[in-house]
C-alpha positions in Angstrom: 103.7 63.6 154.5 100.9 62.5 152.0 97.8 65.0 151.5 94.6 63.1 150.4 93.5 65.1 147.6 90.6 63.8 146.2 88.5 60.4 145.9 86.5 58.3 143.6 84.1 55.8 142.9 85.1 53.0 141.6 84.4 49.2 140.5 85.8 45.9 141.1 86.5 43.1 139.4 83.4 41.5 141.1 81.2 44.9 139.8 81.2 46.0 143.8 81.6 50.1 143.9 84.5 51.3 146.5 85.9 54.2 147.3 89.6 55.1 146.2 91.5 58.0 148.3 93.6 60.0 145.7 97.0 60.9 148.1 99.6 63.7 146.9 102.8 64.0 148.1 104.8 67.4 148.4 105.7 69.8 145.8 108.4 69.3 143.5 110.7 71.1 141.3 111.4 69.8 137.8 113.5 70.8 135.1 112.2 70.3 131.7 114.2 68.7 129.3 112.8 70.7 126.2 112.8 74.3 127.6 115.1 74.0 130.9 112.6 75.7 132.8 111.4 74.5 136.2 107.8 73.8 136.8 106.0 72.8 140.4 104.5 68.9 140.4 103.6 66.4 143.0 103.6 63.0 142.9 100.0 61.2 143.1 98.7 58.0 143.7 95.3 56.1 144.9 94.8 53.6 147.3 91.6 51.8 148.1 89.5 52.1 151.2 86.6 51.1 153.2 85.0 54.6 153.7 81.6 55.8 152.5 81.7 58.6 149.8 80.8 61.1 152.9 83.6 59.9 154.8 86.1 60.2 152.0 84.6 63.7 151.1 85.2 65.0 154.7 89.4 63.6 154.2 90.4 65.5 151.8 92.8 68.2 152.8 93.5 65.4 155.7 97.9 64.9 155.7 99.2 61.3 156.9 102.6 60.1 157.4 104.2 58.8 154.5 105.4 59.1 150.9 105.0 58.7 147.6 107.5 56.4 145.4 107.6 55.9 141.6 108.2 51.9 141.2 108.8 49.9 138.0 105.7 48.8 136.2 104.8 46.8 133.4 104.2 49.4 130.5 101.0 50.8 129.4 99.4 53.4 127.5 98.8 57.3 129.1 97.0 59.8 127.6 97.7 63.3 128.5 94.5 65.3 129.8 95.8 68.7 128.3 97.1 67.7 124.7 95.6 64.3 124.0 99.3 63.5 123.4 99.6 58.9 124.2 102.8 58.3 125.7 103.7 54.9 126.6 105.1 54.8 130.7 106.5 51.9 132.7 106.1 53.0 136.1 103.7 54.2 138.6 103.4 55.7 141.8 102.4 53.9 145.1 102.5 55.3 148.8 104.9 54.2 151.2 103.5 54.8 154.9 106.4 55.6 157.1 107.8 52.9 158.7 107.3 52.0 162.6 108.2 48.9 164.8 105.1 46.7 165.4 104.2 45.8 168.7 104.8 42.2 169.1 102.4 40.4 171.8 103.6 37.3 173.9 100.2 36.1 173.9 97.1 36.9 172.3 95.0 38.6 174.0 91.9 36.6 175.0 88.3 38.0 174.5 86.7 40.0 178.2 83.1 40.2 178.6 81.1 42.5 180.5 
C-alpha cells in the first residue's frame, strides 16, 4: 500500500499549473554504511493528477493499492535539505499500482439515451 502524503502545485511545460500527489510507501529499515546503525525511511514519489488543490488537500492520509520502486534514471544533481551536501544519483522512485486483469469487452458498448 501507497499513503498520499502530501501535494503540490506545479507547472508544465506549456506554463499550465497541476496538481502532483506526493505518495509514500511503507516504512523501512536501513543500515547505514558509515555508523551501522538502522534508521526508519520510506520510499516517495509524485505522480500527476487532475484534482483541484481542495481535492488533493482532502487525500492526504488516503492509502491505495500499490508500491513504490527505485528504477534506473539518467543521473542528476540532489541536494540534501538537512546539510546542503550535492550528491549526484541515477535513480528515482515511481509507483507501481498493483496489478489486476482488465476486463476485456466483446463489443463496445454503444451509447443509451434516456
Amino acid at each position: 500500500m501507497v499513503t498520499i502524503s502530501n501535494y503540490f502545485v506545479r507547472q508544465s511545460n506549456e506554463g499550465k499549473s497541476f496538481i502532483a500527489l506526493e505518495l509514500s510507501g511503507d516504512v523501512e529499515m536501513i543500515q547505514s554504511t558509515e555508523t551501522g546503525r538502522f534508521y526508519a525511511t520510506a520510499k516517495r514519489c509524485t505522480i500527476s493528477s487532475t484534482f483541484s488543490e481542495e481535492i488533493a488537500k482532502s487525500l492526504i492520509g488516503r492509502q491505495m493499492p500499490g508500491r513504490i520502486d527505485r528504477v534506473e534514471a539518467e543521473s542528476y544533481e540532489y541536494t540534501v535539505k538537512e546539510t546542503g551536501e550535492i550528491l549526484i544519483l541515477s535513480h528515482t522512485y515511481v509507483y507501481v499500482p498493483d496489478e489486476k486483469p482488465m476486463m476485456m469487452l466483446e463489443k463496445p458498448i454503444s451509447r443509451v439515451t434516456v
